[in-house]
N, C-alpha and C positions, 0 to 999 in steps of 0.2 A: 181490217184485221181484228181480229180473237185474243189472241195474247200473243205474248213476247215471251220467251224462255229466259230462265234467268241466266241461260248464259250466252245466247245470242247477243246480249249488246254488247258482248266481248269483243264478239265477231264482228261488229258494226267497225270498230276502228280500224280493221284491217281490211275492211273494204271487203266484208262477205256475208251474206246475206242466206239463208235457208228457208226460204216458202216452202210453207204444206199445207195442204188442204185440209180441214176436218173428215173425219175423225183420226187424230196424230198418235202413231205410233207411239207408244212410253220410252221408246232408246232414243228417240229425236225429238221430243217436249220440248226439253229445256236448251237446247240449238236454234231451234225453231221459231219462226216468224210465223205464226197459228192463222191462216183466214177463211173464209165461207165463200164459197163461188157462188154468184149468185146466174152461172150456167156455165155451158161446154166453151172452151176460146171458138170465137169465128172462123178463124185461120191458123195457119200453123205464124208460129215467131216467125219475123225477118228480121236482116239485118237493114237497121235503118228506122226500126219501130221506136219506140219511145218505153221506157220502164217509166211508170207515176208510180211515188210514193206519197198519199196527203197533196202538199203543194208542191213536192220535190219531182225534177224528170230527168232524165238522160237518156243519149242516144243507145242504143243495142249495138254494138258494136262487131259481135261473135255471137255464132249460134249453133250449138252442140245437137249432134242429129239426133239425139232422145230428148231432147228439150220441150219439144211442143207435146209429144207422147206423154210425157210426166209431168207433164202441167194438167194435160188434158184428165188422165187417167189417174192420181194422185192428186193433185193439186202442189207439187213438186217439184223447183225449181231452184238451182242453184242460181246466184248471183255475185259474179267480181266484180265489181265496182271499181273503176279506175286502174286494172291492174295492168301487166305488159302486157306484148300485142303475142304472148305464144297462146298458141293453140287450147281454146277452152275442153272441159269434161262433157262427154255425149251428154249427160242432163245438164247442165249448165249454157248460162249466157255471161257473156262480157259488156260491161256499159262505161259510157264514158266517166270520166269526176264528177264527180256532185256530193253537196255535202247530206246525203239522206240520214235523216235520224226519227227511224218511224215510231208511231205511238200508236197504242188500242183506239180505235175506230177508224184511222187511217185508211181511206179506200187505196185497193191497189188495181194497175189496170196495165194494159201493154197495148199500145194504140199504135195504130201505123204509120206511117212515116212519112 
């Protein structure tokens, strides 16, 4: 990861997360978890993959049917972290607890399951 917005690690304690890909929109900077793909995902998300953040992971729990689209195409990604079991947003995924507290250089990755 690129940067951190300064108000994203707001959003850290609430258990949500905003990935985006470079080059980041200026209305989502400072939300925003900023990283570099270094190419296209393999696959679409499943449930059952793994989020890595650095050394931190969790199961994927839920997986919103524009999720892999806006990962792929953006770099785009919402993420609830620990949250209930309703029904996530078409870009978003759900992952189990974990205490993630990402930092600039932090690789991120979504590996299978």
């Amino acid at each position: 990861m690129t940067a951190i917005g300064a108000d994203a690690a707001d959003m850290f304690g609430a258990g949500v997360f905003i990935l985006f890909g470079e080059p980041v929109p200026d209305a989502l900077a400072e939300v925003s978890v900023v990283h570099v793909a270094d190419g296209p995902p393999r696959r679409p998300i499943e449930m059952g993959d793994r989020l890595v953040i650095g050394t931190t992971s969790a199961s994927i729990e839920a997986v919103g049917q524009l999720a892999s689209a806006n990962l792929t195409e953006l770099g785009h990604l919402t993420v609830y972290v620990g949250q209930s079991d309703d029904a996530v947003l078409p870009g978003a995924v759900r992952t189990g607890s974990a205490a993630f507290a990402p930092q600039v250089g932090d690789r991120i990755e979504i590996v299978g399951g």
